[in-house]
NUNU-730472 format. One record per atom (N, C-alpha, C): x, y, z; residue in three letters. Coordinates in steps of 0.001 Angstrom, whole numbers, plus 500000, padded with zeros to 6 digits. Example, Ala and Ser with C-alpha at 12.3 -4.5 7.8 and 13.67 -1.06 7.14 Angstrom:
BEGIN
513190494310507800ALA/512300495500507800ALA/513200496700507800ALA/512850497750507080SER/513670498940507140SER/512900500030507870SER/
end
This chain:
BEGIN
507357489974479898UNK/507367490041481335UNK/508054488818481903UNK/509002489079482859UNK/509320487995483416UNK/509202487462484987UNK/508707488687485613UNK/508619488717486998UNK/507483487357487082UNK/507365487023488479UNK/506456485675489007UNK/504920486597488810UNK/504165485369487832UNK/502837486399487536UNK/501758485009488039UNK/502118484387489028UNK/501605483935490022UNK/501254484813491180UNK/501592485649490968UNK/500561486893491982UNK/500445487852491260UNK/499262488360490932UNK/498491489373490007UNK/498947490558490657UNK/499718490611491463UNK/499535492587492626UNK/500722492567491578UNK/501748491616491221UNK/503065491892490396UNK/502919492972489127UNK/501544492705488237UNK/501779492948487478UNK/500831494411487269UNK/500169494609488696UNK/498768495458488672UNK/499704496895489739UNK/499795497006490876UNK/500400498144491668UNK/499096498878491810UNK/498027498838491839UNK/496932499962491345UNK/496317500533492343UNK/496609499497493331UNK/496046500186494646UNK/496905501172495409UNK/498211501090494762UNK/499576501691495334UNK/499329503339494693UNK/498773502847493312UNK/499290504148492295UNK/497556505036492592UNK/496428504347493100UNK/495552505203492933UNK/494238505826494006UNK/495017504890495389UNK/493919505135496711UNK/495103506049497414UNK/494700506706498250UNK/495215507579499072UNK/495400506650500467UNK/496702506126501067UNK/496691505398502238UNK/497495506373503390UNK/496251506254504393UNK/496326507212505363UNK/496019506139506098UNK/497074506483507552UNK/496977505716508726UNK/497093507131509893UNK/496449505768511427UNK/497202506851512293UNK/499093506912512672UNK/499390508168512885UNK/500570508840513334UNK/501776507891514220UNK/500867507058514719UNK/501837506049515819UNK/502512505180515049UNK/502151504761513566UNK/502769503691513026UNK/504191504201512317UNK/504090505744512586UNK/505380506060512084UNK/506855505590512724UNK/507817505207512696UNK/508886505409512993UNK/509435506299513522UNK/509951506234514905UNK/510530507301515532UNK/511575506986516569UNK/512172507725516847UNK/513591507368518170UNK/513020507956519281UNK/511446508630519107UNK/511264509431520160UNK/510105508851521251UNK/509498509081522113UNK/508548508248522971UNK/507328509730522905UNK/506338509297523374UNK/504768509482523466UNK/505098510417524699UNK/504024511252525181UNK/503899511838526161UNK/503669511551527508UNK/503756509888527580UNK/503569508991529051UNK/504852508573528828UNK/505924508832527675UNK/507334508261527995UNK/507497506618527611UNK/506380506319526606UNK/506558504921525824UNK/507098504781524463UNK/507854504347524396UNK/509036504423523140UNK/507877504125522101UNK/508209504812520694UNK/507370504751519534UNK/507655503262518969UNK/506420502543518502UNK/506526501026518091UNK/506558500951516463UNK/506113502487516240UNK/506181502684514622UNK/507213501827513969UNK/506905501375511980UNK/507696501139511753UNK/507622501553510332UNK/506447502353510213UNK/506652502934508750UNK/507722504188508741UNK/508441504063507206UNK/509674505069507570UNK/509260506690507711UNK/509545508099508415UNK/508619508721508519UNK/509216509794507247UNK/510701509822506258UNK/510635510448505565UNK/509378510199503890UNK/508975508897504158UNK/508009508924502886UNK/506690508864503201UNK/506589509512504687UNK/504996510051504936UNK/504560511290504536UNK/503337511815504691UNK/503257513289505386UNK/501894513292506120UNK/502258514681507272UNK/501203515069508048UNK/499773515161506993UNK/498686514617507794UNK/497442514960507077UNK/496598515706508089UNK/496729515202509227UNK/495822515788510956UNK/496826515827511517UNK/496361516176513043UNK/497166516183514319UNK/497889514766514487UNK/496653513663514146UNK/496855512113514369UNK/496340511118513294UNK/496843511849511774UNK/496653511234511146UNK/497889511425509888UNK/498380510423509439UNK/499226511111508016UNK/499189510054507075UNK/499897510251505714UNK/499425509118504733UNK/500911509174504133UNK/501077508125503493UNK/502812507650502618UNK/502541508782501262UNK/503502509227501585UNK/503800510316500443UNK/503356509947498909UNK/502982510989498225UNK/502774510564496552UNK/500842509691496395UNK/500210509808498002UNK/499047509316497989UNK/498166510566498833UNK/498565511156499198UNK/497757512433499526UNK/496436512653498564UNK/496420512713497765UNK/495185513396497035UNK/494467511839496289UNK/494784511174496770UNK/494483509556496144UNK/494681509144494723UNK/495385510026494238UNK/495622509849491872UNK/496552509439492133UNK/498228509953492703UNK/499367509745492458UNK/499659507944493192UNK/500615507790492865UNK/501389506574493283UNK/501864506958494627UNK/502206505762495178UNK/503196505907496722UNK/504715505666496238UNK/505275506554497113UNK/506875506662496707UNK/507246505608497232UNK/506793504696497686UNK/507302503159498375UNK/507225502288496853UNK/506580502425496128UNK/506071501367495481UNK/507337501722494003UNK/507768500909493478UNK/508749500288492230UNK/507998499598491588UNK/508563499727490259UNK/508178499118489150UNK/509303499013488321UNK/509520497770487490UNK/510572497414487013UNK/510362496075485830UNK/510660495820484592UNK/510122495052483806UNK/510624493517484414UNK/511483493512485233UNK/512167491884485683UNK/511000491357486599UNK/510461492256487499UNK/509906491806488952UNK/508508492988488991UNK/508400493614488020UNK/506991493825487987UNK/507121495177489236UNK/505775494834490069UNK/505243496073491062UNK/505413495606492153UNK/506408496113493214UNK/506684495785494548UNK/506881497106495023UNK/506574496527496642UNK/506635497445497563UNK/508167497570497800UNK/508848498294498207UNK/510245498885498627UNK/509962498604500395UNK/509191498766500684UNK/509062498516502666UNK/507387498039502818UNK/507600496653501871UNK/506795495874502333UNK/506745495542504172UNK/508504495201504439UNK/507607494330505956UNK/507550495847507178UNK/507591497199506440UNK/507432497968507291UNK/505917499025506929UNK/505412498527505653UNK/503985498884505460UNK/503310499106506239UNK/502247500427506275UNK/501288500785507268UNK/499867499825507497UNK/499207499746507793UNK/497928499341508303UNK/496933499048507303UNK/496666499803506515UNK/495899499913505292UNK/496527499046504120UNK/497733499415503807UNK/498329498135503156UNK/498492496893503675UNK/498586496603504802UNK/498268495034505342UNK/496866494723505070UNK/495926495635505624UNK/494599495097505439UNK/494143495061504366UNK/494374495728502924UNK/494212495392501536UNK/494615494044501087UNK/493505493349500729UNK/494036491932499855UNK/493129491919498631UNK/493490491230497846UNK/492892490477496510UNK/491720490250496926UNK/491531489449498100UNK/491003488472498324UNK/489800488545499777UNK/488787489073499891UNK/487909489047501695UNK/488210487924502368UNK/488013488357503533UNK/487962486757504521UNK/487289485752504209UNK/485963486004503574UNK/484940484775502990UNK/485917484126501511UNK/486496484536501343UNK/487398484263499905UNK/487004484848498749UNK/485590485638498969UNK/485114486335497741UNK/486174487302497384UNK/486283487823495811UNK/486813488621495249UNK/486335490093496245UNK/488026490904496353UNK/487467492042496790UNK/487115493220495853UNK/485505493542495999UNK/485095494429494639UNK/486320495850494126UNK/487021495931495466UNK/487828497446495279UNK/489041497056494090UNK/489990496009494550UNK/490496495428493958UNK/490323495045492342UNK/489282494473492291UNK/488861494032491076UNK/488482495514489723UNK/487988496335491029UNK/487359497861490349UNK/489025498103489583UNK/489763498528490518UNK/491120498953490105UNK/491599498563489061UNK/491681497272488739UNK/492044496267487749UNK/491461496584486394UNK/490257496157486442UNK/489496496701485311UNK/489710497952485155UNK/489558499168485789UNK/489914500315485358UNK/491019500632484545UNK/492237499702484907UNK/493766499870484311UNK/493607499017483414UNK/492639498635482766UNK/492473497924481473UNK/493309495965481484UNK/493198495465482651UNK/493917494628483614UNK/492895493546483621UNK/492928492286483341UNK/491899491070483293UNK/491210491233485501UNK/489797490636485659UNK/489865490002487046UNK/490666489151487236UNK/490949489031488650UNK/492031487936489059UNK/490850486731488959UNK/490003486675489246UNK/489306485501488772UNK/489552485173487465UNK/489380485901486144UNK/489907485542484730UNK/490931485314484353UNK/491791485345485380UNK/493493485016485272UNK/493141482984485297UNK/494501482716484735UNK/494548480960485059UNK/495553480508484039UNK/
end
């Protein structure tokens, strides 16, 4: 491996490949405006979504929560990255390693271990 394994998400993707991320509808990307005529602020791209509700949809390839997101790459140089990190939905911003108190986040850690993957605490 040669990618930077100073951040464990490099070498893990697991939250990419195995939660279902569903946001609301507004964060999509659009040229079009709302029904009061306010331009859409979206910036997730809307061909690698899909509809889930009226006002709800999730990044493609995470619908049923097993598959991977079609955003997410993998590659032996640079490991597991997002493809539209700085246009990521809501749920992927609010996912970290890490809670606000700094405790380990149990979801995170679950994932890890599941993929047969050390805790990021046992990393060093």
């Amino acid at each position: 491996m040669s990618f930077d394994s100073s951040n464990p998400c490099f070498e893990c993707g697991q939250c990419c490949q195995k939660l279902r991320v569903s946001f609301y509808h507004g964060e999509i990307a659009s040229d079009s405006s709302d029904l009061a005529g306010t331009p859409s602020t979206g910036i997730v791209p809307p061909e690698l979504t899909v509809k889930l509700t009226p006002h709800l949809a999730c990044m493609r390839g995470t619908e049923a929560g097993k598959d991977g997101c079609v955003a997410l790459s993998h590659d032996e140089k640079d490991g597991y990255r997002c493809t539209i990190y700085e246009q990521r939905p809501s749920p992927c911003r609010a996912f970290n390693i890490f809670e606000e108190d700094g405790s380990l986040n149990p979801l995170c850690d679950k994932l890890r271990k599941a993929a047969g993957l050390k805790s990021v605490l046992a990393q060093g």
